[in-house]
N, C-alpha and C positions, 0 to 999 in steps of 0.2 A: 406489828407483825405477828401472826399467828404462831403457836407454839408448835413445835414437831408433832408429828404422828406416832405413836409407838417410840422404842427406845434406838437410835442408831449405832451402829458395829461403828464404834469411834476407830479401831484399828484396822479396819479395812480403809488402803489407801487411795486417795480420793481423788487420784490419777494414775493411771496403766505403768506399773512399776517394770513391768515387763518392755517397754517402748523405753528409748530414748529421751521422746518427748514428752512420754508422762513422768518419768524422771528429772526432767529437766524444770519443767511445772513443778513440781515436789522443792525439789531444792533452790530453787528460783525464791516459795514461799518462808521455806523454813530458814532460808539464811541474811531475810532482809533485814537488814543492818541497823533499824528500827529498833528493832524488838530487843538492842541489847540496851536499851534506854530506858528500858521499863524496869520500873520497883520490884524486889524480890517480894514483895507483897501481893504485887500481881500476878509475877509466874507463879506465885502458889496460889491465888485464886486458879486459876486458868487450870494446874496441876489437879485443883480439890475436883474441879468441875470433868475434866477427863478420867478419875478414877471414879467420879459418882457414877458417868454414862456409864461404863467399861463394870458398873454393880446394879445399872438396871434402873437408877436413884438418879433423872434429873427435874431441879428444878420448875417449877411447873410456868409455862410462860417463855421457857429458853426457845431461842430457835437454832434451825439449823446450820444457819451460820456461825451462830453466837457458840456453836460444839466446834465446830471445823478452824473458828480461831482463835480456841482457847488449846486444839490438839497443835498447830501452827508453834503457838507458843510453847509449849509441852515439849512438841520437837527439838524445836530451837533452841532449848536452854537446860531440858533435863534426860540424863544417859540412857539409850536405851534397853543397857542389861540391867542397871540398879536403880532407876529412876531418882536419883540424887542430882541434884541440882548443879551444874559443872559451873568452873569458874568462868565470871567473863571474858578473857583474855583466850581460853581456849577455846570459846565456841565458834561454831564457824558463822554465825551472824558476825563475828568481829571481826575476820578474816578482810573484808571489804578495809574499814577506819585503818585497821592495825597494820595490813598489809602494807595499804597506799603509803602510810609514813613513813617504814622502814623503806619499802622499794624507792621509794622517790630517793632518800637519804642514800642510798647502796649506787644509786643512777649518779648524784650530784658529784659523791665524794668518793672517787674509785683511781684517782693518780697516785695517791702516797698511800705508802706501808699503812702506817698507822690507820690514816682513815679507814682503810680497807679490812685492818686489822677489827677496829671495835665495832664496825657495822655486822660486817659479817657474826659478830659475835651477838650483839644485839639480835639479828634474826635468828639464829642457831637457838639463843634462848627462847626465840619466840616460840619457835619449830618445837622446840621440846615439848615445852606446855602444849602447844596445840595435839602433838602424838599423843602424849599420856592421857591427855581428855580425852581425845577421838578412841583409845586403843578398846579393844573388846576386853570388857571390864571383870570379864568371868576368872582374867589370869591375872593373879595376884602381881606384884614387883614391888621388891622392899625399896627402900629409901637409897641403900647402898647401889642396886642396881639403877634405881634413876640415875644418880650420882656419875657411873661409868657411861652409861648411856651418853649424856649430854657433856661430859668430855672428851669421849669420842669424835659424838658428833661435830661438836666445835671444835677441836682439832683440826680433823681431816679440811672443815670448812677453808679453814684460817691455811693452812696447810696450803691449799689449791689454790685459793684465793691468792696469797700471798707469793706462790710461784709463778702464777698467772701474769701478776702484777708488776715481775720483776721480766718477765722474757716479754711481755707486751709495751716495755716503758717506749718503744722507739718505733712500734704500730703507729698504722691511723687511728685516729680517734675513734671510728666502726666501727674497727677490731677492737678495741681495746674496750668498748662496752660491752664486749660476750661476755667478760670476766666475770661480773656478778653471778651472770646466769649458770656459766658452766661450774663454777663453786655452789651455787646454791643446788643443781643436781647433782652433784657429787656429792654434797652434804645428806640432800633428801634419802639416798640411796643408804646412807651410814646410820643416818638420825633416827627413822623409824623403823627400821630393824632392831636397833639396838632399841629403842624404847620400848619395844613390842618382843623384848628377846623370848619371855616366858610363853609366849605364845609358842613361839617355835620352838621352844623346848620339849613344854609339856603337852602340846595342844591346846585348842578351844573345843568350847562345847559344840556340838555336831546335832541337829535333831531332825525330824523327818517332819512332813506336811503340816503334820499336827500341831508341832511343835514338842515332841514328847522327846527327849532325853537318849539319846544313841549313844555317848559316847565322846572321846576329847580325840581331837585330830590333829598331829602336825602337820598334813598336806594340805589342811583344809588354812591353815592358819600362812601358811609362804605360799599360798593361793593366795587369799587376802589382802597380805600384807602389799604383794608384789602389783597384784589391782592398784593400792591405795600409793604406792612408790612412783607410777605413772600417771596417774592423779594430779599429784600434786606437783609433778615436773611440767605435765600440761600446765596446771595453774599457774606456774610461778612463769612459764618462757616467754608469752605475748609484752607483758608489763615487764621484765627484765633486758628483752631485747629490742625494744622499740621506746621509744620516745613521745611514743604521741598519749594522749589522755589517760593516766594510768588509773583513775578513777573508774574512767565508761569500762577500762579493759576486766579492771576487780569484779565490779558489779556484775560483768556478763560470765567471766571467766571460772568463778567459785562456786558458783550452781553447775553452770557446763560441766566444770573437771567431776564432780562430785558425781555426776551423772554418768559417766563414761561406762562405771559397772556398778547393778543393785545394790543398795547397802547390804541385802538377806541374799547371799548369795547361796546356789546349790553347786555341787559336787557329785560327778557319779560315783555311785560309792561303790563300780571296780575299780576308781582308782584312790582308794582308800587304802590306807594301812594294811597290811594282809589280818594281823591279829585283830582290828577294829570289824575290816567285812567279815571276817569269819565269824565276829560273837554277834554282829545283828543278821547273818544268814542264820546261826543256830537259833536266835530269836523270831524271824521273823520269815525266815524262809526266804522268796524272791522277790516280798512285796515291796521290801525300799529300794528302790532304783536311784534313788539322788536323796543326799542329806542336805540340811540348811543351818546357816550360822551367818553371824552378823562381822562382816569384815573389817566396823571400824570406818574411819571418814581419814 
């Protein structure tokens, strides 16, 4: 196969992030469940080769494809505020294996206390990890705040779940399979707020078209967050509340949810902070109309 022509814009995305559909494409590719099989050896080939493009430096002989699925991989496996390589268990190429297991187990074993007890517990940890990797990486969180986070969250889980399971013992069995699901969004709604609190403490970073630095926003961040809360309630209700293939439902369902809103999200920025629009009208006059920032998965 012949080599590219000139150097390709590796980070222009290679589907209409502005559609549904080309979002759905987008995360369709970067979360197939493949790619979490590959050697850390590879994702850092794949990494070396998207920061050569992105310096003007590729190989000579590469093709176009051979960029578009090493950026695939790039996506898939390394963050995109620090470009650090996140663990496997939180990326969302894992979301599909890791899911399936815990869901199936949460489906099987939902009669007794206990079952209910250490399932829910197991996904609540999974959730956790999965928050902290996804969160917008720019707001710091010490250990101690993880710590509260994830007992929070599995609390409240265990909490729901476990009252659930006590007023449901003398349901039909249809009934009494909502439980997983309405603990696991009750937990969603506790779990990555609290993992994500420094966001909405402090704000995240905010920037305009360019990409150039505006500023940290709390509205921009309980925007985000709240996109990413219903998200992941989609993802979780098809396979929680049904019974039939919860494989086909993962695989369709973790691009789809992920899709719902851009990762790069914008904000008009009169409805920003009064002290944040006021320091980029004193900078910039009335030219930024919408700020952008990354919300997070």
């Amino acid at each position: 196969m012949p080599g590219i022509k000139g150097v390709l814009d590796i980070d222009v995305p290679r589907w209409d992030q502005a559609t549904f559909m080309g979002r759905l494409r987008h995360f369709f590719n970067i979360t197939d469940c493949r790619t979490a099989l590959l050697p850390d050896s590879r994702l850092d080939e794949a990494k070396a080769l998207v920061e050569g493009c992105r310096a003007g430096s590729v190989p000579p002989g590469t093709t176009e494809e051979q960029l578009y699925y090493a950026k695939k991989l790039y996506d898939s496996a390394f963050h995109p505020d620090t470009g650090d390589r996140m663990n496997l268990i939180g990326r969302m190429s894992f979301q599909v294996p890791g899911g399936m297991a815990i869901t199936g187990f949460m489906l099987q074993f939902y009669r007794t206390v206990p079952a209910v007890v250490f399932w829910q517990w197991v996904n609540q940890s999974f959730n956790a990890l999965v928050n902290y990797t996804n969160r917008n990486a720019a707001s710091p969180i010490t250990l101690k705040q993880i710590g509260i986070a994830y007992a929070t969250a599995t609390s409240t889980a265990l909490a729901t779940a476990v009252g659930l399971n006590l007023y449901t013992k003398r349901a039909p069995p249809l009934v009494a399979r909502w439980v997983p699901f309405v603990a696991v969004a009750a937990a969603n709604c506790v779990n990555i707020p609290m993992m994500r609190q420094q966001e909405i403490l402090n704000g995240i970073v905010v920037t305009d078209e360019n990409g150039n630095k505006l500023g940290h926003s709390r509205k921009a961040a309980v925007t985000g967050i709240t996109q990413v809360i219903i998200s992941r309630i989609t993802m979780a209700a098809p396979g929680m509340s049904s019974s039939v293939n919860i494989t086909s439902l993962l695989v369709f369902m973790v691009p789809a949810a992920c899709s719902l809103f851009p990762q790069q999200c914008s904000l008009a920025t009169s409805k920003l902070e009064p002290e944040l629009r006021e320091s980029i009208t004193s900078q910039y006059g009335d030219k930024v109309k919408y700020v952008y920032f990354n919300k997070g998965l």
